[in-house]
N, C-alpha and C positions, 0 to 999 in steps of 0.2 A: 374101496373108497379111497378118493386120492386126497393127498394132504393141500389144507387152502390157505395161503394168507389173507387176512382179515384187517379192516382197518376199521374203525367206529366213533368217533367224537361225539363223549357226554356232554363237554360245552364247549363256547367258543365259537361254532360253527353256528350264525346265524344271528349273532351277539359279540362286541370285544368285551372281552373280559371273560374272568372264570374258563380258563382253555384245562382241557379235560381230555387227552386222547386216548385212544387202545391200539393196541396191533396182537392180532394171534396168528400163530401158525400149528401147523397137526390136522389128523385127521376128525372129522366132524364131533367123531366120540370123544377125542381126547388130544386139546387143544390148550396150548400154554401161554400166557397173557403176560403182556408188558403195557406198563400204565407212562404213558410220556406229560407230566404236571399235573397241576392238583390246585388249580388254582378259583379266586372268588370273584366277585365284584360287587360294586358298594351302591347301596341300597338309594330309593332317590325318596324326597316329601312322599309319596303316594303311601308309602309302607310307616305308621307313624312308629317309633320302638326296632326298628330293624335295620341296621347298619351292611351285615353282611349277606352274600348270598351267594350259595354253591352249588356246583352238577349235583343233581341226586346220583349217589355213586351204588344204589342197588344193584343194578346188572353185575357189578363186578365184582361185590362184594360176594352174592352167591353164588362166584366163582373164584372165589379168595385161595381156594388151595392150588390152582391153577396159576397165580398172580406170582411172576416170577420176582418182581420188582416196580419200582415206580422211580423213572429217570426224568431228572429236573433240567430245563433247559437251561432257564436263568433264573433270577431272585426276585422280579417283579412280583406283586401279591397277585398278579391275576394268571400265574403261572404257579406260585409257592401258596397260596393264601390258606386254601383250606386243610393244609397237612395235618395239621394238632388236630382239626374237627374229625376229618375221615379215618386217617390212620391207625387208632385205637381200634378199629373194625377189621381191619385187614391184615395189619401186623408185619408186613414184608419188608423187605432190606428196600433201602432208600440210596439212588445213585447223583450226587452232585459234584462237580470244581469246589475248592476249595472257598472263596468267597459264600456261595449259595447256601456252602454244609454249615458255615458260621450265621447265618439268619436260620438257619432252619433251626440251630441249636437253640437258640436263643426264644424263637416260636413255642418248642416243649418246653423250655425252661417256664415259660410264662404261664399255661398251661397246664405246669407240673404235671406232664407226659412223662415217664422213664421209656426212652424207648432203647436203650441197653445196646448193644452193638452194632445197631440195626442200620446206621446212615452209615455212609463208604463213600470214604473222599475218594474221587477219580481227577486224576493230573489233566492236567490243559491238555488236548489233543490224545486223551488216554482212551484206553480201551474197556470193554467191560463184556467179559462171555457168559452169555446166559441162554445156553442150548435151548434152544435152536437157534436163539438170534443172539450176532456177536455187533455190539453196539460200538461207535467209533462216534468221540465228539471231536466236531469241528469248530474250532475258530472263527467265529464273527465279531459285526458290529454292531452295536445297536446302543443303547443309552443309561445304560448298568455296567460294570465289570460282568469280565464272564460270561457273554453270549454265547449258546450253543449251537450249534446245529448237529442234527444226529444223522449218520448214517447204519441202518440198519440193514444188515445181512441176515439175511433167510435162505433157507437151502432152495428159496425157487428164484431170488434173486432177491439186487438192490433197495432199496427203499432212501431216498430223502425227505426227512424232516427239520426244514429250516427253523421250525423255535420262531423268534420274532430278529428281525434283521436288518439293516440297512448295507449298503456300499459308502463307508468313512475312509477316506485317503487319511485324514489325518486324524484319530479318535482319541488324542492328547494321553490315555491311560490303557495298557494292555496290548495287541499284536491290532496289526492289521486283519482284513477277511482274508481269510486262507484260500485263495482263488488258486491256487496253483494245486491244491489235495483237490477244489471242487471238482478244477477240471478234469482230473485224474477219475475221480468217480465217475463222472460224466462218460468217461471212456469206455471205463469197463461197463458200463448199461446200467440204468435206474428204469427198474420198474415203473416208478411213481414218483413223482413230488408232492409232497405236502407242506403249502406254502401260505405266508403271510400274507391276508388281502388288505392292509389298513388301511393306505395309501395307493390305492390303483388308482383313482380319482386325480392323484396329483402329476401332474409332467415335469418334467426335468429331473433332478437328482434329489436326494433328500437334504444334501449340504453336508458340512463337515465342524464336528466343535471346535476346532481351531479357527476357523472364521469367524462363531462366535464368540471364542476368547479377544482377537483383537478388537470386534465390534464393543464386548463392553468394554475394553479396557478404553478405548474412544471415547465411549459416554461418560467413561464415570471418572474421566480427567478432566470432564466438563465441570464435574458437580463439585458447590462449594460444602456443602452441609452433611447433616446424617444422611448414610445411605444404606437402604437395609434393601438385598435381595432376596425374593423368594424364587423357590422353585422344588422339582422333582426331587425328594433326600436323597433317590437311590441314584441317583445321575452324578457317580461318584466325579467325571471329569467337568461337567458344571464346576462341583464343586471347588474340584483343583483349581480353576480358572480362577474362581472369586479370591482363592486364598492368592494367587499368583496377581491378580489384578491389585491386592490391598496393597502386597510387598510392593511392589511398582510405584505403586500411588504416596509409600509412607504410612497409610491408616493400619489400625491391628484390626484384627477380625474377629466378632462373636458368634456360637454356634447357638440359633437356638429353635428350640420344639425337641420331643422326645426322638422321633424318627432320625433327625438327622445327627442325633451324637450317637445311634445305636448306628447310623451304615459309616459314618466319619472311626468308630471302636472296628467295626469290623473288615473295613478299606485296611484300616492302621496294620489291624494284626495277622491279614492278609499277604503283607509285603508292600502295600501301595502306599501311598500318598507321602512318600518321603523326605523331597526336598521341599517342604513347606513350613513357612512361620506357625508359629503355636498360637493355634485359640484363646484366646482369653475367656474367662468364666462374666456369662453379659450379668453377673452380680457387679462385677470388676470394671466393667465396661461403661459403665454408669456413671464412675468417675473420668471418664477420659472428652475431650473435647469432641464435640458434633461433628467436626471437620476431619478428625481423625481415627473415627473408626465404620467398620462396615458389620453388617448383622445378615446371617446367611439363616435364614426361615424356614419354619416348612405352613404349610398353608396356603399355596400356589392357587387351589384350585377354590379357594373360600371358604373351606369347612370350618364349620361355626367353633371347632373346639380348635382348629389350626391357630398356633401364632401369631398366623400375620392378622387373624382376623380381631384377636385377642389384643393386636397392638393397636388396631387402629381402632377398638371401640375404647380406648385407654384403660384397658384392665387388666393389662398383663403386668406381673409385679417389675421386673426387669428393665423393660427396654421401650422408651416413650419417646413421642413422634411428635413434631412440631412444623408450625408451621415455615416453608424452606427446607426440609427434605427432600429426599426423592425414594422414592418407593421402585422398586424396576422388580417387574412379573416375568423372570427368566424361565419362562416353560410355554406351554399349549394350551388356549384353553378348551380344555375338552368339552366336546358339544352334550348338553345339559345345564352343566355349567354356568352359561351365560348368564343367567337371570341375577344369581348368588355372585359372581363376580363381579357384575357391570353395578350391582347395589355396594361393593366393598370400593369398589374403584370411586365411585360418585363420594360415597364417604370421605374417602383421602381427598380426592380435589376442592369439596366445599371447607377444609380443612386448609389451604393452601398447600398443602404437599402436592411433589412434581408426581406422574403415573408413566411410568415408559411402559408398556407390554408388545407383545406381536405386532400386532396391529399399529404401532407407532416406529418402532424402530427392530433393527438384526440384534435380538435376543435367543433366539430360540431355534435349532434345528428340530425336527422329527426324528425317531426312533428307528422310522421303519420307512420301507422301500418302495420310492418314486418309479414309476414306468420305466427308467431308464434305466435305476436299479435291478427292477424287474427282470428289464431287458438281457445282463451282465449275465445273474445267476442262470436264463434260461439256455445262453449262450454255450456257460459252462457245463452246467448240465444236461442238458438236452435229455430231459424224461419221456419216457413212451407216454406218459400219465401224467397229470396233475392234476389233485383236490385242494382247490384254495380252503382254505381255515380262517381265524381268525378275522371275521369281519361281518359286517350286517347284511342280509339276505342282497342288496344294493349293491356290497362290494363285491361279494362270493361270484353273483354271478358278470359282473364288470370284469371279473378277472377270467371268467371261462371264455369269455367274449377275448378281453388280452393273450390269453395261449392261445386260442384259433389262429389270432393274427399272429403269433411265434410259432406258427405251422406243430404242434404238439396233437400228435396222431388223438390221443383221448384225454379230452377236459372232462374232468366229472363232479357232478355239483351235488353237494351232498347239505345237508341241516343236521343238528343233535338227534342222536338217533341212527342213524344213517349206518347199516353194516356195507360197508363195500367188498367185494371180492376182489381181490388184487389177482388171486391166482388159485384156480387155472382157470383160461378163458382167454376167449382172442385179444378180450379187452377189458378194464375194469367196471364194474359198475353196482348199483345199488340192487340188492337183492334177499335183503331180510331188515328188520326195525328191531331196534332194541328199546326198551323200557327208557327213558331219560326226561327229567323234568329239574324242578330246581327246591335246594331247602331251603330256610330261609334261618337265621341264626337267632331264635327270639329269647332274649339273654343270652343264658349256655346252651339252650335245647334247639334242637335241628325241627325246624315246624314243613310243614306243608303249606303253599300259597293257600289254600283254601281252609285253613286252619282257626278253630276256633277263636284263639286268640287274637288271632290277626285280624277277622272279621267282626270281634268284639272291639277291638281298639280304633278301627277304623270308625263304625258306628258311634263310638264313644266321641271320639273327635269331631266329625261332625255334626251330631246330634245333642251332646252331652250325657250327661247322668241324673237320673232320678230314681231315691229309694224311700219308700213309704213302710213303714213298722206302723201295725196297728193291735194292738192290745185288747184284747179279749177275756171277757171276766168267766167264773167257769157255768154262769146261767148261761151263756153266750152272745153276751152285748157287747157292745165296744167301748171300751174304759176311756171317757176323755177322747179328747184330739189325736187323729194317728197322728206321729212321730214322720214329718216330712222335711228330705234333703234331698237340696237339686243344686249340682254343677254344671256350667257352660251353657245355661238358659240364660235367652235374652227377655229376662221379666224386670219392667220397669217399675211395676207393684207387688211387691212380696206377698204384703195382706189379703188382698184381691185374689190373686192365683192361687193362694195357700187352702183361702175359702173354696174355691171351686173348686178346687179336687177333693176337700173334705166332703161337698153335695156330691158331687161324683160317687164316692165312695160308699155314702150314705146309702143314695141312691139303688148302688148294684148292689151291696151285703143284704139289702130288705128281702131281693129275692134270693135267699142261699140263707144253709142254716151252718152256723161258725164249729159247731159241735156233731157235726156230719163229717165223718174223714172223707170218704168217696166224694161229699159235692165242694170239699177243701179244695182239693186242683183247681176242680171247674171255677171254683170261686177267682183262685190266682188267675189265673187266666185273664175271666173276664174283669177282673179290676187290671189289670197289665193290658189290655185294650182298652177300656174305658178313660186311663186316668192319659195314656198314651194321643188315645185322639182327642180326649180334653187341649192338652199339650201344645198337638199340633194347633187345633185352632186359636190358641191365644198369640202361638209363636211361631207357629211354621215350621217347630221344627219333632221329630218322635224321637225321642231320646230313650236310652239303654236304661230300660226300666225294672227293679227289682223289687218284689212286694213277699215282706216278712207278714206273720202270722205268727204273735206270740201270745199262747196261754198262760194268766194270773191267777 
C-alpha cells in the first residue's frame, strides 16, 4: 500500500465562517492528521437561544490519537472560535504567532480550560516539525495582526494553504506579503493550493488601509461634533488609524465594548500599537467637550448587545449621542446583515446624527483577495492544483472557473466533507466523504440542528406555550377548574377561551377513566390534541402544550 496525502474540510467550504481543515499523510492503516483552525460562526434569528455554531468535529475526534496538532492561521473567531468548545476532546498541542496564542489564552481563561503546556508560540515566519509534515508560516495580509499562510511539506510534496489573505502594499501594522518566500515555493513545486474564495466576485485589488487612514482622517476634519467610529475590534490597524486620526485632529479617544479593550490589551502586549496617545476611560470621557473626543466601538455589524447599538438606543451608561454627531461604520457590512443595520442606521438619522458607511464614503477595505490579488498569488505560485475554500458554493465554484482561466492543470471543487487525494495520482480529486455536519452551542452544550431543544424553542416562539394541571380527587373526578397557563397567545378574551378549553377537557376526560394508569397516556395525549386544535381554531395558532395530571 502506498502512502496518500489527504486533504478534507469540516467547515468553511461551502459557507464563510467556521473554517475547519485536515491534511493526512501515511499509509491507509496508519495515517497522521494535522488540523489547520477550529473556527465558528454566528447564528442568525432562525435559531431562537443560539449564538454560536461549529464543524461537527467527530471524524477527527475518533482519530484524536492520530492528531498531531491544530495550526491556527490567524485570530479571527471564524478561524480561532471553537477551541475552548472542541479542544477539551482532543487534547493535542496547539501551534500559533504570538498575537493568536494571547486570544486563545484568554478564550481558556474564560472557559476555565487548563490546557497546561499544550499552546506553542511559533515566531513570524517560524517553523514547526511534525513528522511527517514540517509546517513553515508565511507572512500575509489581511485585516487582523498575524496572517498566516502555511506551507506544508509532506514527503510527496508541497502543499499551500493561504489562511485568509489580501495583497496590502501598505497594511499600516506588521510586514508586508512575503511575495518573495511565495515565490520561492512556487519554484520548488506546490502540489496544491488551498485558497480563499471570499472575494472572486470583485475585480480590481482589495485596496490598502493607508488609503483608508487618510480617507478618514478627510472626513473626520470635516466633523464639528461627537464622533464615535465603529468597526471590526480585531482590525488592530483600523484601529491604529482612529487613534492616529484623533492625535491629528486634537480629540482624545475612548475605547469602548468588551472585544475591543480585550484585542487593544493584546496588540499592546504583543509589541504593537506603540506610538499612540492613551485612551481614556469613556467613564472620563463624559466630561470632556463633544467636539474633542472620539469613541472607537464595537458593534459594526448591529448586534443587539454591540455598543453601538447600546448607544443609539440611549442605554448604554457611558457614552450618549446627540443630535449633530456623526456616527462613521468603518467596516463591511456583511450580507445578512442588512436588515439589523439599515434599522440601526434609520434610528441615528431620525435622531439627526450624520451616518457615513461604505456605501456613502472610502471607509472600509476588505480582508481578502480581489481577482487581481488572486491573480499575484497564482503568479507566484503556480500550483499543479487548487481547492478554493472559504466561500459559498457561488464563490467555490467562481473561483474553479478563475484558475482555469490562470491555466492551473487541476481545479478541484470540493464541499464539507469532501476527502480529496492529493497523492498518488496523476491528479487530485475527490474520492471518499467524511462524516461533517454542524453543532450548535445551546448554552454550554454542543446540540445537533435537529435537536430537541432547538425544535422545542422554535415551536415555542412561534406558537407560544400552554400548560394545563388538572387535579383529580382519588374517586377520580376532577377537583375544581384545571389550573390554566398560556404564553405568546393572541387571546383577546381570557374568560371566553379559559371556558372552552375547560368544555374541551370536560368533554374528552368523560371518555377515559383518571384512575386507569394504562388509559392515563392515552388520556394525555388526547387532551394535548384536543385543547391544541381547540387553540388553533380560536387563534390560529398550536402552541407547545403541556398537560399535568395530579392525584389529591
Amino acid at each position: 500500500m502506498k502512502e496518500e496525502l489527504l486533504f478534507c474540510p469540516l467547515g468553511g467550504s461551502g459557507e464563510i465562517g467556521m473554517n475547519m481543515n485536515l491534511f493526512a499523510y501515511g499509509k491507509p492503516d496508519n495515517q497522521k492528521w494535522i488540523m489547520v483552525d477550529i473556527g465558528v460562526t454566528f447564528a442568525d434569528d432562525t435559531l431562537p437561544g443560539i449564538d454560536l455554531i461549529y464543524p461537527d468535529p467527530g471524524f477527527i475526534i475518533d482519530k484524536k490519537e492520530d492528531l498531531l496538532g491544530i495550526i491556527l492561521t490567524h485570530a479571527h473567531e471564524d478561524h480561532i472560535g471553537a477551541i475552548a468548545h472542541i479542544w477539551p476532546q482532543i487534547k493535542c498541542k496547539i501551534y500559533s504567532t504570538p498575537f493568536t496564542a494571547a486570544l486563545i489564552r484568554e478564550k481558556f481563561k474564560e472557559k476555565r480550560v487548563d490546557i497546561g503546556n499544550n499552546l506553542k508560540i511559533v515566531d513570524l515566519n517560524g517553523t514547526v516539525d511534525l513528522k511527517p509534515f514540517k509546517i513553515e508560516f508565511i507572512t500575509l495580509t489581511h485585516s487582523i495582526l498575524e496572517p498566516n499562510g502555511l506551507k506544508i511539506e509532506t514527503p510527496a510534496g508541497n502543499i499551500l494553504h493561504t489562511g485568509d489573505w489580501k495583497c496590502d502594499p501598505n497594511p499600516l501594522i506588521g510586514d508586508k506579503i512575503d511575495s518573495k518566500r511565495l515565490k520561492e515555493i512556487g519554484k520548488k513545486g506546490v502540489l496544491a493550493m488551498i485558497c480563499d474564495s471570499t472575494n472572486v466576485f470583485s475585480i480590481g485589488r482589495a485596496g490598502s488601509e493607508l488609503d483608508v487612514r487618510k480617507s478618514l482622517l478627510n472626513i473626520m476634519s470635516r466633523l464639528k461634533k461627537r464622533i464615535i467610529v465603529t468597526s471590526f475590534a480585531s482590525n488592530v490597524a483600523r484601529m491604529e488609524s482612529i487613534f492616529y486620526c484623533a492625535e491629528k485632529l486634537g480629540r482624545q479617544i475612548s475605547l469602548v465594548g468588551r472585544s475591543m479593550h480585550r484585542i487593544y490589551k493584546a496588540a499592546k502586549q504583543c509589541g504593537y500599537l506603540k506610538d499612540i496617545i492613551e485612551p481614556i476611560d469613556p467613564r472620563d470621557a463624559k466630561k470632556i467637550s463633544r467636539e474633542k473626543i472620539i469613541y472607537l466601538c464595537t458593534g459594526s455589524q448591529g448586534e443587539p448587545m454591540g455598543a453601538m447599538m447600546r448607544i443609539s438606543s440611549y442605554v448604554h451608561p457611558d457614552v450618549h449621542i446627540e443630535n449633530g454627531d456623526t456616527v462613521i461604520f468603518s467596516s463591511k457590512i456583511i450580507p445578512g446583515n442588512e436588515k439589523k443595520l439599515y434599522k440601526l442606521h434609520n434610528q441615528l438619522v431620525r435622531e439627526g446624527i450624520e451616518v457615513i458607511s461604505e456605501e456613502t464614503e472610502f471607509v472600509h477595505v476588505s480582508g481578502h483577495p480581489n481577482r487581481e490579488d488572486l491573480k499575484d498569488m497564482y503568479n507566484w505560485v503556480k500550483p499543479n492544483a487548487v481547492i478554493p475554500v472559504h466561500g459559498e458554493h457561488r464563490h467555490m465554484i467562481e473561483h474553479i472557473n478563475f484558475a482555469k482561466e490562470m491555466q492551473v492543470p487541476y481545479p478541484v471543487q470540493v464541499e464539507n466533507g469532501d476527502i480529496v487525494k492529493i497523492y498518488p495520482g496523476e491528479k487530485p480529486e475527490v474520492y471518499d466523504k467524511a462524516p461533517s455536519g454542524r453543532l450548535y452551542v445551546d448554552g454550554n452544550i454542543p446540540v445537533e440542528e435537529d435537536s430537541k431543544s432547538i425544535k422545542e424553542r422554535k415551536n415555542l416562539s412561534s406558537n407560544g406555550y400552554m400548560e394545563i394541571t388538572i387535579l383529580v380527587t382519588p374517586k377520580g373526578n376532577i377537583h375544581r377548574r384545571p389550573i390554566l397557563t398560556f404564553k405568546g397567545l393572541p387571546i383577546t378574551d381570557d374568560e371566553e377561551f379559559i371556558h372552552g378549553i375547560e368544555e374541551e377537557i370536560e368533554s374528552i376526560s368523560n371518555t377515559f377513566s383518571f384512575n386507569n394508569e394504562k388509559q392515563k397516556v392515552n388520556l394525555i395525549d388526547a387532551l394535548k390534541i384536543g385543547c391544541r386544535k381547540y387553540t388553533k381554531e380560536k387563534t390560529g395558532k398550536k402552541p407547545f402544550t403541556n398537560i399535568n395530571i395530579v392525584k389529591i
